[in-house]
N, C-alpha and C positions, 0 to 999 in steps of 0.2 A: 509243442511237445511231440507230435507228428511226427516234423519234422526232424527233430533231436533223435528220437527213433531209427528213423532212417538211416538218417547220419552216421548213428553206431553199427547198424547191422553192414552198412558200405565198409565200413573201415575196417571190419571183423572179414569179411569177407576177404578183402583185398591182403590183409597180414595172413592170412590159411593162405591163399594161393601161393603168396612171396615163398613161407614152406614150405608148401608142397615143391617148389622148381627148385627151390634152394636143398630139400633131401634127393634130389633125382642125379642118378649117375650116367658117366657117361658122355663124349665129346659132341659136339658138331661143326662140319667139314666143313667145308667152302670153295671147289675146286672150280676156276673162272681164268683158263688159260694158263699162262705161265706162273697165275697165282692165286697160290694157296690157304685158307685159312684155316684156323682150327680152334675152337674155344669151346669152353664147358657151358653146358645149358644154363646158367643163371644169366652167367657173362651175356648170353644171346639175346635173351630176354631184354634182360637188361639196355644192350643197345640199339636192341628193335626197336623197343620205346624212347630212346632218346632221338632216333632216327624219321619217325613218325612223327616228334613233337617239330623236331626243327623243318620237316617238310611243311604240319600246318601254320609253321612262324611266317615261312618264308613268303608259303601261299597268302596270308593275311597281310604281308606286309605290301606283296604286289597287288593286293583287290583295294588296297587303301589307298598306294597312288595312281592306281586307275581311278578310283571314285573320288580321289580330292579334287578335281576340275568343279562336278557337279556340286559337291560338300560344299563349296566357296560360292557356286551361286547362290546355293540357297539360301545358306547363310549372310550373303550381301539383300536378295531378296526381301531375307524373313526381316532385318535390320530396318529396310525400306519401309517396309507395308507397318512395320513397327509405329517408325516414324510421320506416315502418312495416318496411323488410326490419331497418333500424337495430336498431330495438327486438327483432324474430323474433330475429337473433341473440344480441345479449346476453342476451333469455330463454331460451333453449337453454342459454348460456352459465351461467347462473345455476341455470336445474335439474340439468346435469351438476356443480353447487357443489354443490346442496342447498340454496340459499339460496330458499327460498317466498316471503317478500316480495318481492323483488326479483326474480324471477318472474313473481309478480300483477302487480307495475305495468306489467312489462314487455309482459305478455298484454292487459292494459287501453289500455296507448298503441298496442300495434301494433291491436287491434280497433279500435280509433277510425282510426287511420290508413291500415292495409290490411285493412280487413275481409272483403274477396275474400278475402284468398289462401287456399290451402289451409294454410298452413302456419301462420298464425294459428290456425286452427280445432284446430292439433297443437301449438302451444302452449300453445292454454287447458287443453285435456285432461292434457297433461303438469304444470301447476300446480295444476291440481285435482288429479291423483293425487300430487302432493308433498306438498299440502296433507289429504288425507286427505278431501276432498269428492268420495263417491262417487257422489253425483246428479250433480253438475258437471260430473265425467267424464262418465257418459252420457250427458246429453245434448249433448256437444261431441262424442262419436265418434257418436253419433245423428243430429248433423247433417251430417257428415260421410260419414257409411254412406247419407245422402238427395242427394248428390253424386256424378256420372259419374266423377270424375277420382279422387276420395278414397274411392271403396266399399268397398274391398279394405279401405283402412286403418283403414275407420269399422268395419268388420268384425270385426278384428283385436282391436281397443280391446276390442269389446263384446263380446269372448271373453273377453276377459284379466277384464274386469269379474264376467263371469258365472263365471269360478273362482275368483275372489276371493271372492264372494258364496257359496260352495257350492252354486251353481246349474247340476248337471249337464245336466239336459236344456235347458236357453235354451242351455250353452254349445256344445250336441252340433248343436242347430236351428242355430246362427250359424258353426259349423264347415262345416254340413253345405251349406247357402247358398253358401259362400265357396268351397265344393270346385267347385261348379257353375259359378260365375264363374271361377275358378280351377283347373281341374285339376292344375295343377302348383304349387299352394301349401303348400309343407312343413307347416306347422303345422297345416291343416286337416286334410289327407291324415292323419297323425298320431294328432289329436284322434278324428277317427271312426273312425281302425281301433280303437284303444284303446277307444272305446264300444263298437263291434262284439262284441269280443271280451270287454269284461265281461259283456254281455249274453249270450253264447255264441251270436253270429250269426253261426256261421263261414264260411255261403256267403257272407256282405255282405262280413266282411272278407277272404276270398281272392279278391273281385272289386273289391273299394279294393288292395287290395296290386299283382293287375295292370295296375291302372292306374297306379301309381306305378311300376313298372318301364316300361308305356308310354313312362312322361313323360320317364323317364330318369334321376327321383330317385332310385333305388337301383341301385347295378352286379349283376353278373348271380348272385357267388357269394353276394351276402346274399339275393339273392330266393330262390336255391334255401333258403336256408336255411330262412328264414322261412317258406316255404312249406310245407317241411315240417314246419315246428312246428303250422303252422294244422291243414295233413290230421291231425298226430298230436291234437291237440286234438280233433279232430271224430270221429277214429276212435274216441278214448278215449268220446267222449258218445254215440257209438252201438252202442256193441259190445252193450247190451242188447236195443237196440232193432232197429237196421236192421244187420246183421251183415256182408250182403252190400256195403252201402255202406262199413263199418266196414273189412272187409278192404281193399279197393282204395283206400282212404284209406291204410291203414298199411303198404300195399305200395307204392303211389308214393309215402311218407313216405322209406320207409327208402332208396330208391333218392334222393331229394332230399338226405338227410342221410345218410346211412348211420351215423355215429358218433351219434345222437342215441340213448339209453338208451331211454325211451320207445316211442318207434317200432320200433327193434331187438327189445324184450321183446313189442310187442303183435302185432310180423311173425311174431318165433320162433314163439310160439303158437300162430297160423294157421297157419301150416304143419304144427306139429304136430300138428293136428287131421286134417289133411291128406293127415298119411302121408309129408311132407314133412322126413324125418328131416335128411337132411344139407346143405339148404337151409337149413333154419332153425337148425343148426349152424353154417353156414357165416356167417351174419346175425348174430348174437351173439360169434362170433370177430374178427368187424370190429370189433364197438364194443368189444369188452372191449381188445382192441387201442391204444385211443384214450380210453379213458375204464372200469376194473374197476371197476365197480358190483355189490353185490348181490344186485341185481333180477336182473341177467344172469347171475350164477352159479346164483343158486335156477330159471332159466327154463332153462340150459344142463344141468343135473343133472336136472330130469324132461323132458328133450326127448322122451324116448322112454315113452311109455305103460308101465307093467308093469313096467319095471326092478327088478330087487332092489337093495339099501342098498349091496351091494359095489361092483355094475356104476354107480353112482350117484358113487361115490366114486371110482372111478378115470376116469370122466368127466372128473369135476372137477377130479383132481390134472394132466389131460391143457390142463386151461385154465388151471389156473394156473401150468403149465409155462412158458406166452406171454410172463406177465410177471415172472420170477423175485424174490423179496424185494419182492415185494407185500403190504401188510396184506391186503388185498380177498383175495386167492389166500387167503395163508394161513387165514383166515376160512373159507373156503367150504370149504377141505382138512377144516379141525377139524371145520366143521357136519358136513360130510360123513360122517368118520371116528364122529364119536357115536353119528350115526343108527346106522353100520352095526357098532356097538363095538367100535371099532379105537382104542382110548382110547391105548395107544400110538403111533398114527401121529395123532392127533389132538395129545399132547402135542409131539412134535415138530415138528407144524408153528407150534405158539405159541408155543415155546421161546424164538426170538428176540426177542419183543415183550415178552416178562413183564416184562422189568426195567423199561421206562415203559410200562404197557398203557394200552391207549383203556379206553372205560367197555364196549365189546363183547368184548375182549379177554378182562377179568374175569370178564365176565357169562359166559360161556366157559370160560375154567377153573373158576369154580364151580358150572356146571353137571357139568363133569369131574368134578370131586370129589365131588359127590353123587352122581354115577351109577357110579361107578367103581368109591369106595371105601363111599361111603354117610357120608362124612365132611361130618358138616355144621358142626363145628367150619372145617375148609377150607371148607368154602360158604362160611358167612356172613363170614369171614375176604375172600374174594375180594369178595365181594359190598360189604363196607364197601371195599374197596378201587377198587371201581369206582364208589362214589359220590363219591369226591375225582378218579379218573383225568380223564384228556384227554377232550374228546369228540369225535366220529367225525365224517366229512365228512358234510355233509347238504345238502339243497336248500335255496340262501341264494341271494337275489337284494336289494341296496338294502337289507344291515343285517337282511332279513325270512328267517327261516329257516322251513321249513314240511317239513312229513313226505311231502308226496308234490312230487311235477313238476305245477310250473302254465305254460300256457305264455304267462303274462305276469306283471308284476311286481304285487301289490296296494298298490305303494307308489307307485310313477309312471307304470304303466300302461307300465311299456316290454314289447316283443315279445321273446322270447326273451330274459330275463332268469336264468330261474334258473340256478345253476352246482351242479356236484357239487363243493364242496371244505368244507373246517372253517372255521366260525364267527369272524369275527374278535373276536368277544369271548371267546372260548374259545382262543383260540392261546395257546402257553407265553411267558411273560415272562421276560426274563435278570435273572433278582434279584441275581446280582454284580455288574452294573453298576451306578457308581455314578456322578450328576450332579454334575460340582463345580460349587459355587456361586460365583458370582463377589462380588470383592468390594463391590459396593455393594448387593447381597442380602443378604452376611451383615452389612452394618452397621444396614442397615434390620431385618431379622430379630431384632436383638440385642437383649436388654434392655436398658432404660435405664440406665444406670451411677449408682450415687451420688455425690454428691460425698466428698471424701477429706476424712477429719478428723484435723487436729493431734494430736498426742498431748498436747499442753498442754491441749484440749478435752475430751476423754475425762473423765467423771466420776468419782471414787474407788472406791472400792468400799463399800459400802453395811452397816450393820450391820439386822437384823431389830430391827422394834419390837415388842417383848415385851408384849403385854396380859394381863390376868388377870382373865378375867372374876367379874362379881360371884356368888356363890353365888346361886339363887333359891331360895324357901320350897317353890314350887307342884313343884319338879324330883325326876321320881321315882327312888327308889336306882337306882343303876346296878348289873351284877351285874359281878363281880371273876372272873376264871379264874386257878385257880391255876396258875402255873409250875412250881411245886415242892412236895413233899410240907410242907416249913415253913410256905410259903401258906397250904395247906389246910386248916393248924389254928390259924388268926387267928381270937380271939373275931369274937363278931356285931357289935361297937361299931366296930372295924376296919373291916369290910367294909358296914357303912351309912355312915359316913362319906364324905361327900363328896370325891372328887383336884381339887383348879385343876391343871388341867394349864393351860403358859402356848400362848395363840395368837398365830398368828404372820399378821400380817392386814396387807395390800400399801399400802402408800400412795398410788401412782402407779400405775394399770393401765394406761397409753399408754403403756410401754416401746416402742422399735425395737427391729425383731429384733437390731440388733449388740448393743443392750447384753442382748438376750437371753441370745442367743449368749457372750456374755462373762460375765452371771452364772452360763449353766447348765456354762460350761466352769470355774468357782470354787469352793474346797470351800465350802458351807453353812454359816454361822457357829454355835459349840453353842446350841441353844436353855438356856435360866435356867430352874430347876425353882423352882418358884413353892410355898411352903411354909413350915409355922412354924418358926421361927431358934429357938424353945426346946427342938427336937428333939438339937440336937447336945449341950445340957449334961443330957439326960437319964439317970439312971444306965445302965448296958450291961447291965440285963439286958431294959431295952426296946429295946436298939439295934438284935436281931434281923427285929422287924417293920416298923423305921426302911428298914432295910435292902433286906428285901425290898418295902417301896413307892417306894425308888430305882431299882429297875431298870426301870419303865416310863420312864424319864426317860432313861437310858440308851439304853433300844432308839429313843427320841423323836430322839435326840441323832442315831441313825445310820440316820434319814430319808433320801430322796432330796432333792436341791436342791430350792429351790421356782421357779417360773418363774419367778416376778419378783421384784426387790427392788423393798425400801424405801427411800425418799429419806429421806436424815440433812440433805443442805442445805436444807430446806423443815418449816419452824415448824411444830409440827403443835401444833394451840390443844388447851387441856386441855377434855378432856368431862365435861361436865356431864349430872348425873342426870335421867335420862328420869324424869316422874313421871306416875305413874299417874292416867290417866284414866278414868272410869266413864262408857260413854254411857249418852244417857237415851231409853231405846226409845218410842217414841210408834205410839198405836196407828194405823191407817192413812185413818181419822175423823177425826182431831185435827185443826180449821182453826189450829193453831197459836197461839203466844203474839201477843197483842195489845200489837202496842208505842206505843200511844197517850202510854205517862205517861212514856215516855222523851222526853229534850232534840230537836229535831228543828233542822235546818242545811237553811235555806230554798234559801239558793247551793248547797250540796251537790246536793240535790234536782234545780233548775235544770238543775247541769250532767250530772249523773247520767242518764245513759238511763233509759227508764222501764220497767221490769220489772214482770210479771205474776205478781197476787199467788196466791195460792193457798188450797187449802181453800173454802170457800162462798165468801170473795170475788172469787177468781178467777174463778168458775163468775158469780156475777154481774157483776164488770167484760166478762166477754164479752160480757152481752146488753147492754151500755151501761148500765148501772145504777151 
C-alpha cells in the first residue's frame, strides 16, 4: 500500500511538471557554427530526454559486451560446480549402498569437475576406504589435514587410518595435534586420555580430563567420578613409592566417589595406620552399602591392629548385618567364623546357599569339613562340587574379566569400565526352555523323504544260493570238538575227513536299506546240508556217526539272518574252473624274452604308443642308441 502511495504521488508529480514546460513561452536557440537551431521549450525538454535515454542505451549495451567474456565463465563455471555437487551426492549416495564402483566414478567426475571442494577430497577418501585402498585414503585425508578449512577432518581420517593400521603412537601424535586445534574435540580428548592412562601417566590424564570438563564435554557427576578413578589409579601406583602423595590421592578419591571399592579399601587402610579406627569404619560402611565386596570385608575385619579371631568375627557379622541375605555377608561371616573355630556359626551362615553354591561357597564348606571334622572324604566331595558350581562376581569390563580393579578397560580403552558383577559367560541358563521351531525350519531341517514304492514293485523274497565249495588237496584237517561223549569216540578216519559245509555267498551287495530292513525282519531260508545221498541207505549201525555229523548242520540251520539276500531274478552264469597257474619267477638281471621271431603288425605299432623297453635295452634307448 506504501508503495501504491508512492507510485501516485510520482506520477502526479511528473504530469504538473509536463504543464508547467508545456504552458511556458518562448523559443530556444542553438547556435554551433554554421548551424542553427531553434525550437520551443517543451520540444527541448522533450528531446533532451530522448537524448539522455539513448546515451544510457547505448552505454549499457557496451558494458554488456564488455562483461559477456566474464558472464560466460561464470556461467560455464556455476554449470561445472553444478555438475561436480551432482556427482558429490550420488557418491555419498553410493558409499552409504556399499556400491565402490559407483563410487569411484562418482569421485572421479566430481574431481574433474569440482576439484576445490572440500567435499570432493571426502569423497575420494570415503571410496578409498570402501575400496580397501589404504594409501588412497591417506593421502586424500593428507591433503585435506594441508587445508585451513578441512584440518580437523584431514585429521580425524588419519586417526581412523592409524588404528586401523595398529599404529598407536602416529594415532596418539594425530590425536594429540587435533586436541590443540581442538580442545573440545571428543574423539581426540578420548584418544589421549586412553593413552594417558595406558601409559600410567596419571597427572597427563587428570589434566586432559579437566580440560574436558572445562569444555563442557562431560557434566559434573561423571567428572567426579572419573576423577576419582584417576587419583585411585595413581594412589594404587604410588603406595610403594610416594606414600604421602598415595594417601591424599586416595582420600580426595574416596570423597569424589565414595562407593568406589578400590579407593574405599586403599582409604580404610590409611586411616588405619593412622589410629584412624572409626573413620576408616566409617569409609567402608559406605561402599559396602552400595556395592559388598570382599576386599571391604577382609579390610573391615583387620580395621583394628591386634584384634583376636572372635572380636574379628563379630565385626564382621556387624557389616554384614547392613545387607541382610547377602552371599558377600555370608562369606565374610563363615571366613570369619573358621578363622576364629566357630564352625557352627560358620555352618549357619552358608546354609542358605548350599543348595546352588558358587565355586567359593564350596571352596568353603570344604574347607569346614576338613578343619572341622578332618573329613576329607566331605573335602574333596565339596571340592568337585565347586568345580561344576556358578562362578562368583568378579571384575569384568567388555566381555574381559580380570582378578583385580583396572581403572580402564584393555579392551576399548574406556575410563571406568570395570564392574563388580558375574561373568556373562558364566550366568545360569534355563535349560527347560524350549525354542519351538517354526515350520519352514523344520521342513528345511528334515531329511530328505524317499519316494513311495507300489507294492506291485516290491521284489519277492529271495531264496539263498547254496555253493559247495570244491574240496582242496593242499587244506589242512581241520580239528572236530566233540559235543557229546559219542563224538568223542569217532575212529580217526571220521575226524580227517573233510565237512562241505554249504556257503551261503550274496549276489547283489547294493541292497537299500528297505530291502534291508525287510530281509533282516524275514526268517532265514534252511540252509542244504551238502553230503553223500549213500549215507541214508547205510546199515544203522553206521547211522550213529551219520548222526552225530548232522548236528553241525542243524545248529547251521539256526544262524542269524544274513544281511543281504540273493537275487533269484538275475541269471547267475555257471563258473567255470579257475585253473592253475604257475608263475615263472625271473631273476631281477633277466633283460627278458626276445620277441624278434614272433609275427610283428606294422599298423598295430603305428598306432600304439610307443613304450620303453626294458632290461639293457631300455638303459640304451635312453641314451638314444
Amino acid at each position: 500500500m506504501f508503495r501504491i502511495v508512492i507510485f501516485l504521488i510520482l506520477v502526479g508529480l511528473a504530469a504538473a511538471g509536463s504543464a508547467w514546460v508545456a504552458e511556458q513561452t518562448g523559443d530556444v536557440v542553438l547556435n554551433w557554427g554554421p548551424w542553427r537551431i531553434a525550437m520551443t521549450l517543451p520540444v527541448f525538454v522533450l528531446a533532451l530526454g530522448l537524448t539522455i535515454a539513448a546515451c544510457v542505451l547505448v552505454w549499457n549495451l557496451i558494458s554488456a559486451l564488455l562483461r559477456a567474456p566474464g558472464h560466460i565463465r561464470k556461467a560455464h563455471r556455476a554449470r561445472r560446480h553444478q555438475r561436480g555437487r551432482h556427482a558429490i551426492t550420488h557418491g555419498l549416495l553410493a558409499i552409504g549402498q556399499g556400491d565402490s564402483t559407483a563410487a569411484r566414478q562418482h569421485a572421479d567426475t566430481a574431481k574433474r569437475l569440482a576439484g576445490d571442494d572440500p567435499l570432493t577430497l571426502l569423497l575420494h577418501a570415503q571410496a578409498a576406504q570402501l575400496e580397501g585402498d589404504r594409501d588412497g585414503a591417506r593421502r586424500a585425508f593428507r591433503a585435506m589435514a594441508e587445508r585451513h578449512d578441512t584440518r580437523l577432518l584431514g585429521l580425524r581420517g588419519l586417526f581412523i587410518e592409524a588404528q586401523r593400521a595398529d599404529d598407536a603412537y602416529a594415532a596418539v601424535m594425530i590425536a594429540d595435534e587435533a586436541l590443540r586445534l581442538a580442545p573440545n574435540a571428543t574423539w581426540a580428548s578420548h584418544a589421549v586420555l586412553g593413552f594417558r592412562c595406558a601409559e600410567a601417566d596419571w597427572d597427563g590424564a587428570l589434566s586432559i580430563l579437566d580440560g574436558n570438563y572445562t569444555a563442557g564435554m562431560i557434566d559434573k557427576p561423571t567428572y567426579r567420578r572419573q576423577r576419582g578413578v584417576l587419583l585411585t589409579a595413581r594412589a594404587l601406583a604410588l603406595e610403594t613409592g610416594d606414600r604421602d602423595l598415595s594417601r591424599s590421592s586416595a582420600m580426595e578419591a574416596v570423597k569424589l566417589a565414595p562407593t568406589l571399592v578400590p579407593a574405599a579399601v586403599l582409604a580404610a587402610k590409611f586411616e588405619s595406620e593412622a589410629h584412624q579406627v572409626r573413620r576408616a569404619m566409617k569409609i567402608i560402611e559406605a561402599a559396602w552399602a552400595a556395592c559388598p565386596h570382599p576386599d571391604l570385608a577382609d579390610a573391615y575385619a583387620h580395621v583394628r591392629l591386634g584384634d583376636s579371631a572372635t572380636q574379628r568375627l563379630a565385626r564382621v557379622e556387624n557389616l554384614a548385618a547392613r545387607t541382610p541375605g547377602h552371599v558377600e555377608g555370608a562369606l565374610a561371616v563363615a571366613r570369619a567364623a573358621i578363622d576364629a573355630a566357630e564352625f557352627g556359626r560358620a555352618r549357619e551362615a552358608l546354609a542358605p546357599f548350599t543348595e546352588d553354591p558358587t565355586q567359593r561357597v564350596a571352596m568353603l564348606m570344604a574347607e569346614l569339613e576338613r578343619t572341622e571334622h578332618g573329613d576329607a572324604g566331605k573335602a574333596r566331595e565339596w571340592a568337585l562340587r565347586a568345580v561344576r558350581a556358578r562362578h562368583d562376581p568378579a571384575w569384568t569390563a567388555d566381555g574381559y574379566v580380570s582378578d583385580r580393579w583396572q581403572p580402564i578397560s584393555p579392551v576399548t580403552g574406556r575410563l571406568d569400565a570395570f564392574q563388580w558383577q558375574t561373568p556373562v559367560a558364566s550366568l545360569p541358563s534355563e535349560r527347560s526352555s524350549v525354542i519351538e521351531s517354526s515350520a519352514f525350519a523344520e521342513a528345511v531341517l528334515a531329511p530328505p523323504a524317499r519316494p513311495a514304492v507300489a507294492e506291485a514293485a516290491v521284489e519277492p523274497p529271495r531264496e539263498a544260493v547254496v555253493i559247495t565249495p570244491a574240496v582242496q588237496d593242499n587244506e589242512p584237517p581241520r580239528p572236530v570238538v566233540a559235543a557229546d561223549p559219542e563224538q568223542a569216540e569217532q575212529p580217526a578216519e571220521a575226524v580227517d575227513k573233510p565237512v562241505d559245509k554249504p556257503v551261503d555267498i550274496p549276489v547283489d551287495m547294493a541292497e537299500d536299506s528297505r530291502l534291508i530292513e525287510a530281509g533282516a525282519a524275514e526268517p532265514a531260508p534252511p540252509l542244504q546240508a551238502a553230503g553223500p545221498v549213500e549215507a541214508e541207505s547205510e546199515p544203522e549201525t553206521e547211522a550213529e556217526p551219520n548222526a552225530v555229523a548232522a548236528k553241525p548242520a542243524e545248529t547251521a540251520a539256526a544262524a542269524p539272518t544274513p544281511l543281504f539276500r540273493t537275487r533269484n531274478d538275475l541269471a547267475r552264469p555257471a563258473e567255470t574252473p579257475i585253473q592253475a597257474i604257475v608263475p615263472i619267477m625271473r631273476p631281477p638281471d633277466d633283460p627278458g624274452v626276445d620277441d624278434d621271431d614272433q609275427p610283428r603288425d606294422e599298423f598295430a605299432e603305428q598306432l600304439a604308443p610307443k613304450a620303453q623297453a626294458g632290461g639293457w635295452r631300455g638303459f640304451w634307448s635312453r641314451f638314444g642308441g
